[in-house]
C-alpha positions, 0 to 999 in steps of 0.5 A: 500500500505505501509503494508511492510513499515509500518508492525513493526508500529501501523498503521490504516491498521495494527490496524483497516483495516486488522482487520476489514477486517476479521470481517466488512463483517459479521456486514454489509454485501454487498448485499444491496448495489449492485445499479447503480453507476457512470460509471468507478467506482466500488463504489460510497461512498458519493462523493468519488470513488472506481476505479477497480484498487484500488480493484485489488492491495488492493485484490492482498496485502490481498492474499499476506499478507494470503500467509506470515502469513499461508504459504500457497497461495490462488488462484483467485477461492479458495479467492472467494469461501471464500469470500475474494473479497467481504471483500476486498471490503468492506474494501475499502468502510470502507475506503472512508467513514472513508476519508468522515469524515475526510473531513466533519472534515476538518482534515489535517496532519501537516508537522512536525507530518508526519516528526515525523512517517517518522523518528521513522519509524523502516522500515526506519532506520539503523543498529544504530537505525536512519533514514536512507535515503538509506532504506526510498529510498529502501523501497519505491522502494521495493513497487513501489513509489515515495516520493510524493505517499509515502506522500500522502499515509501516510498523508491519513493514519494518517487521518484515524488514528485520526478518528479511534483512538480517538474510539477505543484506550485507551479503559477502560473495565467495572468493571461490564463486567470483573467481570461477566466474572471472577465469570463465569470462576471462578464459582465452584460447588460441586457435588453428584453423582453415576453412572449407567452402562449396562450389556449384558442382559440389551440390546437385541442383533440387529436383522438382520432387524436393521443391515439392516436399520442402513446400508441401512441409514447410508452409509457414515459410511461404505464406503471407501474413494477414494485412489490414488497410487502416485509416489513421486521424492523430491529433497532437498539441504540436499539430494545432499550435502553428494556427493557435494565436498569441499576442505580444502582451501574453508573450511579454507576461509569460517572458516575465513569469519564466525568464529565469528558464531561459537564464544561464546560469553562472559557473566557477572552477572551484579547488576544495580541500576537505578537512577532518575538522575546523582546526586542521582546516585553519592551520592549513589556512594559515599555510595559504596565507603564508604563500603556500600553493592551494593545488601543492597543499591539495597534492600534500593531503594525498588528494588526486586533482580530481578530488579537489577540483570541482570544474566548471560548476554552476551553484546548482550542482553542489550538493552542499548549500553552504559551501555552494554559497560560499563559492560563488560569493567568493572573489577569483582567486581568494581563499576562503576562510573556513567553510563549515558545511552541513556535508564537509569542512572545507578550503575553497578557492575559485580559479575560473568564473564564467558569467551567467546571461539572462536573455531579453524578451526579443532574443528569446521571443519566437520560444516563448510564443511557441511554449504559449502556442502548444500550451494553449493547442494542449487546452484545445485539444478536448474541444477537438476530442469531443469534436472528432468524437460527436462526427463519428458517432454521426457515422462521418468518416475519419477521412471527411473529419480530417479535411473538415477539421484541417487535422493529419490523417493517414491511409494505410493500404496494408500493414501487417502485424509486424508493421511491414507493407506487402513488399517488407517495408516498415510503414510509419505509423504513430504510436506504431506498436500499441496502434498495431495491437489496437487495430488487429483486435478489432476489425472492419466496421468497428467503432473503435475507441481512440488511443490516448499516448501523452498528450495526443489522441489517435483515431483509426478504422479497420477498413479491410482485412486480408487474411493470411494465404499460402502464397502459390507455389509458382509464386514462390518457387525460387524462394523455394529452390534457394532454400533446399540448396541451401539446406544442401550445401549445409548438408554437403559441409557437415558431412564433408567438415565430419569427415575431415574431424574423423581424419583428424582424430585418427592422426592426420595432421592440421596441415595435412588436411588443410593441404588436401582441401587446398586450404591454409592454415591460420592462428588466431589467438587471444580470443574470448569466448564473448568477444567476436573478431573478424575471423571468429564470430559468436557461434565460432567462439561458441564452437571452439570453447566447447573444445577441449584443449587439443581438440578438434571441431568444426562450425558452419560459417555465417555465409552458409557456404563454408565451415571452419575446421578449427584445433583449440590449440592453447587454453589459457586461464589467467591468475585471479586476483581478488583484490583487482577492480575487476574482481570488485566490480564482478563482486558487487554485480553478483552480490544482489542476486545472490542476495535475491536467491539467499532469500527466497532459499530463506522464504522457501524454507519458512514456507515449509514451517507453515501450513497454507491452504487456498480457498479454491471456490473464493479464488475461482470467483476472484478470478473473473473479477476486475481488479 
């Protein structure tokens, strides 16, 4: 319930719950569990309940939170099919048996510890970074609570968080685990290798017999998708602007209102050196004073130029107010006395300053009619919805709409789902991906109802269908016989290339066989199994770390008209050190899903420890219900 309030914290739902939500159904599955329960409640976990209502607004925020992230919303039907009900309650399992645990250890929440998270909340406070109870009262409005539910809330989730947390965070990865992982993603071979390719000769050309049977069993390859001919009205804020009218006193007004948009702001080269506390700091003052040099004292202090030199910044970007105000009240050149700041204690000297400018109202004119143009077309752009909307409910067609009402329209012959023409080009559409899906749902003579992207509507007709067809054969019959040579040739070079493999294994040498094939023999070497270069690709590294070392193997090459025959001639692991920046990067990348699955095995196991059991009848009747 406090996904909104709580999405800037660290918080049980935001670390643990909505992560598990996406992987706790693959570890335990639900199935098992559909018993009979007691009567009203959905589940039964322990001695705890699960009430239909929790499921509905838990499934509700879940649909929601998939809308905010991919942009894209999901329907009751479309969030079954993929199973999303079925997460979400087993989510909601998780969580009453995690609630059963922290009651077995008679865990509780302290006033003071509730306090604390309320305040360091950042969805609490103002715009000075401190908790404000205008936006505690705004948030808790916003999510239809009160302070009493928003305590309890809290207090239930910092419980949960004690349990949780003490599994999974602060998790170390095993040197042996990173090490492994470090010499497979570094591990490097050398290669010797020729290559074979096939000649017209080499291959028979297909019988007619062969075209047949590679048609006949193949149909999918030859058929055309279905096409739909789509009438397409968009209506945007920038397309109405251009006729929108302004006058120079709503321009000068405007320029008034938000000229500090258009200012640039001034920005310093600032040199800071931090100290432990004010006294070190004012001895190191005194220093400066005697002659010393600034940057020299910086470099004395282990400091690295990156460290003490904050390069052209504007005030904005300097996270400490106080030494942000210090800085750009302080004359080139000077050094500042002591800088107290609520982050650092500081020295500070500016070396450059390049002045802000606030542009006039004539240079900066045609952007400020334009900003009051298109705020005006968003304002219109109802009227015309209702406008669009009433003539097509008098049956008018999107075409005489556009022309009548001077807006963009568009006539598709043929687009296919894929959003190809008949001849594989990409048609441009607006909106293209959700437009296509709204449009091969419905069909012809449908009163479809608008698309609302942004701040835009978009109206379409489906005015014909062409269903999917197997093309003729005479249609496609070279496309037929490119396919079965090309079958034949891969065919032909797998059993050359194996033939060449068996030679190789029996004694014959690299060079012996390159010169029966007339081919040459190169090396390569270095090569990662990740890492493509110009005479090995993805599916020929593929290949050849599959070797042992020594060994011998072969792959066709991308062309389809040639194979490499290949010998893993060197096999290279390099030293792991721990300590390298690379061992602490791969480290911190693998902690948080090895933290993940730390707690799910934790999950699993409490699950385990807890009966639970599903009111089918309840969760039958929840499943044709709208979220």
């Amino acid at each position: 319930m406090l996904e909104t309030l709580r999405n800037a914290g660290k918080s049980w739902v935001a670390k643990v719950l909505l992560l598990l939500l996406a992987a706790s159904f693959a570890v335990w599955g639900i199935q098992d569990v559909f018993r009979g329960s007691h009567a009203g409640a959905l589940a039964v976990v322990g001695d705890r309940e699960v009430s239909p209502q929790e499921y509905t607004t838990a499934l509700r925020q879940a649909l929601q939170n998939i809308s905010r992230t991919t942009g894209q919303s999901l329907t009751q039907e479309e969030a079954r099919r993929l199973g999303y009900d079925k997460l979400v309650l087993d989510n909601l399992i998780n969580q009453a048996a995690v609630d059963t645990q922290a009651d077995k250890l008679k865990l509780a929440v302290s006033t003071k510890a509730l306090e604390a998270a309320t305040l360091a909340n950042p969805a609490f406070q103002g715009p000075d970074g401190k908790f404000d109870q205008a936006a505690f009262n705004n948030a808790l409005q916003a999510n239809s609570m009160n302070e009493a539910m928003y305590i309890a809330t809290e207090s239930r989730d910092m419980r949960r968080d004690a349990i949780v947390k003490s599994v999974s965070d602060n998790f170390v990865m095993p040197n042996t685990v990173v090490e492994a992982l470090a010499k497979y993603r570094n591990e490097q071979r050398d290669a010797r290798y020729f290559t074979i390719r096939t000649t017209p000769a080499d291959v028979p050309a297909p019988t007619d017999a062969e075209l047949k049977e590679q048609y006949d069993k193949t149909p999918a390859a030859y058929t055309a998708p279905e096409f739909r001919s789509i009438a397409v009205l968009k209506v945007e804020p920038a397309d109405i602007a251009a006729k929108v009218s302004v006058t120079d006193e709503e321009i000068a007004a405007q320029y008034e209102k938000t000229k500090t948009q258009f200012a640039t702001p001034e920005r310093r080269t600032i040199l800071q050196i931090p100290f432990a506390d004010e006294a070190e700091a004012r001895a190191a003052r005194d220093k400066l004073a005697a002659g010393q040099d600034f940057a020299a004292l910086a470099q004395q202090r282990g400091l690295k130029e990156s460290d003490y030199v904050l390069a052209d910044k504007a005030q904005s970007d300097l996270l400490d107010k106080q030494v942000a105000a210090t800085a750009f009240a302080l004359p080139q050149g000077q050094v500042s006395d002591v800088v107290k700041g609520s982050l650092v204690t500081a020295l500070l000297k500016v070396t450059s300053i390049t002045p802000g400018k606030q542009p006039s109202l004539a240079e900066v004119k045609d952007q400020v009619r334009e900003h009051i143009q298109l705020e005006k077309a968003r304002e219109e752009l109802q009227s015309i919805f209702d406008t669009v909307e009433n003539a097509r409910n008098n049956q008018t067609k999107l075409e005489d709409i556009a022309r009548d009402q001077k807006l963009p329209f568009q006539l598709v012959p043929a687009v296919s789902a894929a959003g190809l023409d008949k001849e594989g080009k990409e048609v441009s559409l607006p909106d293209k991906p959700e437009l296509l899906k709204a449009a091969f749902a419905s069909d012809v003579g449908d009163l479809t109802s608008p698309l609302n992207p942004k701040d835009s509507y978009i109206w379409y007709d489906v005015l014909e269908v062409v269903p999917a067809a197997l093309k003729p054969f005479d249609q496609v019959k070279t496309q037929v016989q490119g396919d079965v040579s090309a079958r034949k040739v891969r065919e032909f070079l797998a059993e050359r290339s194996q033939k060449i493999i068996t030679a190789l294994k029996a004694g014959t040498t690299l060079e012996q066989a390159a010169q029966q094939e007339k081919a040459e023999v190169k090396t390569a070497q270095g090569l990662r199994r990740n890492e493509a270069t110009a005479e090995f690709d993805i599916p020929s590294l593929t290949a050849l770390f599959a070797l042992p070392a020594n060994g011998f193997g072969w792959v066709l090459e991308g062309d389809g008209a040639s194979a490499k025959i290949m010998q893993a001639a060197t096999v290279l692991a390099p030293p792991f050190d721990s300590a390298s920046a690379e061992a602490v990067s791969m480290r911190k990348s693998i902690a948080p899903e090895a933290s993940s699955s730390l707690a799910n095995s934790y999950l699993n196991a409490l699950r385990q420890q807890v009966p639970v059991s599903i009111n089918e009848t309840v969760w039958q009747q929840l499943a044709g219900a709208a979220p």
